[in-house]
N, C-alpha and C positions, 0 to 999 in steps of 0.2 A: 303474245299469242293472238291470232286472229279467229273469227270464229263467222262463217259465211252457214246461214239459213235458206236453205232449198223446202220447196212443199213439190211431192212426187204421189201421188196417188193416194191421197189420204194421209199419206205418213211425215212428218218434221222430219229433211235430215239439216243435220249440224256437221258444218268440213272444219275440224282442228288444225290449224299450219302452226308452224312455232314449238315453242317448248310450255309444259303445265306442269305447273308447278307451285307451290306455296304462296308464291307472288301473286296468284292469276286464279285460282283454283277455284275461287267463287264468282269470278267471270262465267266458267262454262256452267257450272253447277247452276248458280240463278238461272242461264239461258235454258240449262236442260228443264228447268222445275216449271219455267212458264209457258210449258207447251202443251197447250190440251188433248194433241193427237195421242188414239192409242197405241201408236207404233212412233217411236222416235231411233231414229238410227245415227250413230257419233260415228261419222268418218275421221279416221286417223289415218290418212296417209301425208299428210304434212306434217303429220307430227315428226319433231326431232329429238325429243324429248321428255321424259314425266318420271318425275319423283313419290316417294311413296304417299303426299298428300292428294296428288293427280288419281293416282292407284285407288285408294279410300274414298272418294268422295265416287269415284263411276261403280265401285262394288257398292256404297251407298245408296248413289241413286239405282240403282238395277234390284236392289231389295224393295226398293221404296215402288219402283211399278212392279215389279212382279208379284208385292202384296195386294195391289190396286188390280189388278187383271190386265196391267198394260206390259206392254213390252218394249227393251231397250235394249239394242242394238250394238255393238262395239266392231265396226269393221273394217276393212282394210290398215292393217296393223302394221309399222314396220317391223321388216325382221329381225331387226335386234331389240327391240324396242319386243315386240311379242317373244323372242328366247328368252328376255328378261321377266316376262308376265308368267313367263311357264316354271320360270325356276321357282318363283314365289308361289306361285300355287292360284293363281287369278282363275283361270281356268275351269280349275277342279273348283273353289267357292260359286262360280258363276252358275255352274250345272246345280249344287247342290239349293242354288238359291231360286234357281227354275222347280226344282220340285216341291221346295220347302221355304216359301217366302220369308215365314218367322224363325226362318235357324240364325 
C-alpha cells in the first residue's frame, strides 16, 4: 500500500493505492492519527483492495473524530470494493457515528 499526503484548503487528504489490509493497517491508521487538520479526507480510489481489519480501523478512526468535533472523510470508493461496504453495513454505522459519536 502506498499512501500520498496532499494539504488542499485547510484540509489533510490521504490517496490509498494498493490493497489494506492486516499487513499494513497501522500504516494508514498511524498516518491518519497524526494529522491535526480538522477535516481529513482518505481518498480510495487506488484502492484495490481491504479486509475486514482495513474496514475496523476507518469505522475506528471516524468514531474517534467525530468524538473530537473533527471530521473524516472516506471518498472515492471503488465499486466493488463500496457494494462490499454496503453489504456489511459501513454506511449505515458511519451515519449513525455522525450523530452519535459514543455509540
Amino acid at each position: 500500500m502506498e499512501i500520498r499526503v496532499r494539504q488542499q484548503k485547510g484540509m489533510a487528504i490521504l490517496e490509498v493505492e494498493g490493497e489494506l489490509d492486516f499487513s499494513n493497517v497501522d500504516q494508514l491508521q498511524q498516518e491518519i492519527q497524526r494529522r491535526p487538520e480538522e477535516v481529513v479526507e482518505i481518498d480510495l480510489q487506488g484502492l484495490r483492495f481491504i479486509d475486514s481489519s482495513g474496514v475496523g480501523m476507518l469505522l475506528s478512526q471516524a468514531r474517534h473524530f467525530f468524538s473530537q468535533g473533527r471530521t473524516l472523510k472516506i471518498v472515492n470508493i471503488p465499486d466493488l470494493i463500496r457494494e462490499d461496504l454496503e453489504v456489511i453495513g459501513f454506511f449505515q454505522v458511519l451515519e449513525v457515528l455522525k450523530t452519535n459519536p459514543n455509540a
